[in-house]
C-alpha positions, 0 to 999 in steps of 0.5 A, spaced: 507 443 478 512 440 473 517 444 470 523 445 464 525 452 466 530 455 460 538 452 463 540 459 463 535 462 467 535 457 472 542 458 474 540 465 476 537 466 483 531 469 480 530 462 476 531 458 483 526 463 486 521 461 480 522 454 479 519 453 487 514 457 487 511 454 480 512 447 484 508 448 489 501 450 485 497 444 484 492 447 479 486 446 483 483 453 481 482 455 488 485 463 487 480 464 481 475 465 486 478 470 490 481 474 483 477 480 482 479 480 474 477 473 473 470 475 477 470 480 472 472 478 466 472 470 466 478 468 462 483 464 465 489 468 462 486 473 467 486 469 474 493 467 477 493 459 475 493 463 469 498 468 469 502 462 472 501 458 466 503 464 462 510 465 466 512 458 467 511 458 459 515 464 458 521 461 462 522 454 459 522 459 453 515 458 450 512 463 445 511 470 448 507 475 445 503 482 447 496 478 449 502 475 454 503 482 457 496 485 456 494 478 461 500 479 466 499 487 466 491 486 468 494 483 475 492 488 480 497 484 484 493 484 490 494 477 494 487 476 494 489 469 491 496 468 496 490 468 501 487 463 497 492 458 496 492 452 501 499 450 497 502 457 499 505 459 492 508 466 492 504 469 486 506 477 488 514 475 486 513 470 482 509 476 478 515 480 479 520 475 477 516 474 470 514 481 469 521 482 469 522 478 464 517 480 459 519 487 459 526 484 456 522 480 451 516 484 449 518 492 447 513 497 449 510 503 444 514 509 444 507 511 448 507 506 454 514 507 455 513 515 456 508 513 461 511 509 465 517 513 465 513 519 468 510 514 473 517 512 476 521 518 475 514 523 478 511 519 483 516 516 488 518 524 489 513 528 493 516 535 491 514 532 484 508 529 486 506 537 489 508 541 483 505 537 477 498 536 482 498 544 483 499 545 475 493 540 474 488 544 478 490 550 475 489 547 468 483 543 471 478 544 465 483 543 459 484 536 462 479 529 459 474 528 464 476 522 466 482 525 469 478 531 472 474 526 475 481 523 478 484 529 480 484 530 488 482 537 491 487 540 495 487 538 502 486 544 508 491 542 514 489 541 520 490 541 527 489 536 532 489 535 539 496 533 540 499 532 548 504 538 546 497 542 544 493 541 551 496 547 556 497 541 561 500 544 568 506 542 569 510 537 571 507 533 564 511 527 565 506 523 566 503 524 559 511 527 556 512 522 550 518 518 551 518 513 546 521 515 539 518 512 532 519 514 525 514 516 521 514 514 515 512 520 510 512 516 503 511 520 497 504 521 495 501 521 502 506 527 503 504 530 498 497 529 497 495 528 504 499 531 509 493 530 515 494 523 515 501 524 518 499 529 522 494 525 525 498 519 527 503 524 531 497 527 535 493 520 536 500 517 538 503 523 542 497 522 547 500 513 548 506 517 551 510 516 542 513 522 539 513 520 531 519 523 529 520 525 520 525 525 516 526 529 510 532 525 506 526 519 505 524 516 499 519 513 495 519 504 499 520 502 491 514 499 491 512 503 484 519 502 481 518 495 483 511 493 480 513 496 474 518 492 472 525 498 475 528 493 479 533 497 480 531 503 481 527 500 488 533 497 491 536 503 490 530 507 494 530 501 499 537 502 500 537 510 501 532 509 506 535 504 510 542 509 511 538 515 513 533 511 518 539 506 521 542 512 525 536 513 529 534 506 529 541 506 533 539 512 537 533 508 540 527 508 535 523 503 536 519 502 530 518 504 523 510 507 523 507 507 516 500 509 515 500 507 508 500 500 507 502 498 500 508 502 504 508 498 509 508 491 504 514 493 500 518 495 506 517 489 510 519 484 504 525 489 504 530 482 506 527 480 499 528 485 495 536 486 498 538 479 497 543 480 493 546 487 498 550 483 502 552 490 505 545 492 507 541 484 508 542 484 516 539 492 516 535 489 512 531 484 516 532 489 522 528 494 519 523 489 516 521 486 524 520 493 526 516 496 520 509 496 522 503 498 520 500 503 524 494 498 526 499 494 528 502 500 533 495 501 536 494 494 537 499 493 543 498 500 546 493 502 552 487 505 547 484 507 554 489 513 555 486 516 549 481 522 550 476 521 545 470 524 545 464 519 543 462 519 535 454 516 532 458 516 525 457 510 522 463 508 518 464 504 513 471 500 513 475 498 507 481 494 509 486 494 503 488 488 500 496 490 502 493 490 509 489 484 509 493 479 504 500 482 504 501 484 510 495 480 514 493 485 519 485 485 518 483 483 524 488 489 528 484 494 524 477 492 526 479 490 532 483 497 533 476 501 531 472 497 535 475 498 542 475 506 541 468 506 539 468 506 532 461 504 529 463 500 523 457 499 517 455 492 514 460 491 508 460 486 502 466 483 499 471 485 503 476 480 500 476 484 493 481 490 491 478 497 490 481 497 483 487 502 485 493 498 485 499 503 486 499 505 478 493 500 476 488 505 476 492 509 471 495 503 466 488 500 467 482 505 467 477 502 464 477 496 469 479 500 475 474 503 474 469 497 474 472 494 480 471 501 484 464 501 482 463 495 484 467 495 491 463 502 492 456 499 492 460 493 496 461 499 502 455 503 502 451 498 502 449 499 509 449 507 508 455 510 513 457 517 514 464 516 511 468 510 508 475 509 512 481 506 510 488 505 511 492 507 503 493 513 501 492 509 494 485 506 496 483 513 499 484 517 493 481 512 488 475 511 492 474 519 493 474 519 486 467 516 485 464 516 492 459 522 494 460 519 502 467 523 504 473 518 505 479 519 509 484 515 513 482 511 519 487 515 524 484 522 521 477 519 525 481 518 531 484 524 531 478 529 530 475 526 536 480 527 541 479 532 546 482 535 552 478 532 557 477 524 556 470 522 556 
């Protein structure tokens, strides 16, 4: 694609980064076939070719207007499109680079502002996260049903058969962990689903792992990063790569997230930090080994795990920061289907769920037309339960779903046993 980028913009490291991703689209229209808003509502402007034209035009200093912002805030910046392209564009930062820009260029209402402040000062903070959850189910029956209908129940604790729980006769040292990793807690997954970590501890006590937590986390800085609060997300990046470096230099191997929208804003932490002299070669340490629980899992002995057989037949949603931003679709059905898991037939697995990080509250009407869509999608082959692998996903499909729907590794965790079947 041919481009005139507006010259001041194109000295800056942000103008060079969009200037090569705009050369590399070809126009061929491939990624509209995967984009679920251009299934859903046909407009160009809705498609990633689209919304590449609109940001080329904003950076060579063409018209910029609030149907510009209303077509780019639309992108769900799933990747599917990222999948797509036989060119390799980077859509995601290009998106980021060109949502940034905008928000200098196009004020918000006084209403949209407020909103997006509560969303990048609550959200990243897991104490926040629970209070304003405990104060909203309080007050349950003065909210609009739509909200309502959103907000997630309590979740009961539970225990797990971890190694530590078995009252195995000593010596123990063949089943002691003695490989350490960090847990990465996040802050809505804490919040609302602790048992997600707490299963992912149990599961990997038993592969000889000790998942170990750090309180002084924050949020990855994938909210701030998507809203526009650059900033702010190198900011949270940088605080987390100083409290996990000690234990990183004391022999943790890894950095365990079972929250893959987690996981991708983590991994491109080098990208993010490229401008952090002090922090890049951490950075890029800390990027190699973010993994994906799917990704632990893969590469360790499954027939050390005690579980207890299932008939539950399950429905797999792969999310699309699983699937297309970090590429690890094929480790998590590969995983399931050595442990016996019973996986349901699916349809459009390709397409979001409509959850999005913050998408699903900024876009409700068609968040919630994708949702419907991706239920009918899973439940098409009638399972029992829906697993996923984002706390994101996980609550907006619990949200219309009638079939329960939990985290993968809660799956795994409620059939281990003290003797292996």
């Amino acid at each position: 694609m041919k481009t005139n980028l507006d010259r001041t913009f194109l000295k800056s490291k942000e103008g060079q980064k969009a200037e090569d991703i705009l050369r590399r689209c070809v126009h061929c229209g491939f990624c509209n076939a995967t984009c679920p808003t251009y299934q859903e509502l046909s407009d160009e402007r809705d498609g990633p070719r689209g919304r590449i034209y609109l940001i080329k035009q904003m950076l060579e200093g063409g018209e910029v207007t609030e149907n510009t912002q209303r077509h780019l805030d639309r992108c769900l910046t799933c990747r599917s499109c990222e999948t797509t392209c036989p060119s390799g564009v980077k859509y995601g930062q290009l998106l980021d680079i060109g949502r940034q820009q905008l928000e200098k260029k196009v004020p918000r209402t006084a209403k949209e502002k407020l909103y997006r402040f509560i969303l990048t000062r609550v959200f990243p903070h897991s104490l926040l996260v629970s209070m304003s959850m405990t104060l909203a189910r309080t007050f349950r029956l003065l909210l609009p049903k739509a909200l309502q209908k959103k907000l997630p129940m309590a979740q009961t604790h539970k225990r797990y058969a971890s190694v530590s729980a078995l009252h195995l006769p000593k010596p123990i040292s063949t089943t002691k962990a003695h490989r350490t990793m960090i847990g990465f807690k996040g802050c809505v997954q804490q919040a609302l689903t602790p048992n997600t970590l707490a299963a992912a501890r149990a599961v990997l006590s038993h592969l000889g792992i000790e998942l170990i937590t750090i309180n002084k986390e924050t949020c990855c800085g994938a909210m701030n990063l998507h809203l526009a609060e650059h900033q702010r997300a190198i900011e949270q990046a940088k605080r987390n790569i100083d409290v996990w470096w000690p234990h990183i230099e004391n022999g943790a191997e890894a950095i365990v997230i079972s929250a893959s929208g987690c996981g991708i804003a983590i991994k491109e932490y080098p990208e993010l930090l490229s401008d952090e002299a002090a922090y890049l070669d951490k950075a890029n340490a800390v990027a190699a080994i973010a993994k994906d629980l799917s990704d632990i899992l893969s590469q360790e002995d499954l027939s050390r795990l005690p579980l207890k057989k299932s008939d539950q037949r399950a429905a797999v949603h792969c999310p699309c920061s699983l699937q297309h931003g970090i590429d690890r679709k094929d480790n998590l059905y590969k995983t399931l289907s050595q442990l016996g898991v019973i996986q349901t037939k699916t349809q459009e697995d390709h397409l979001c769920c409509g959850s999005a990080g913050a998408y699903s509250l900024l876009q409700p009407e068609l968040s919630q037309t994708l949702l419907k869509r991706k239920l009918e999608a899973l439940q098409g082959d009638s399972p029992e339960v829906i697993v996923t692998a984002n706390i994101g996903c996980q609550l907006h499909l619990s949200s219309g779903s009638d079939v329960p729907v939990k985290h993968w590794i809660e799956l795994l965790a409620e059939r281990l046993s003290t003797n292996k079947h």
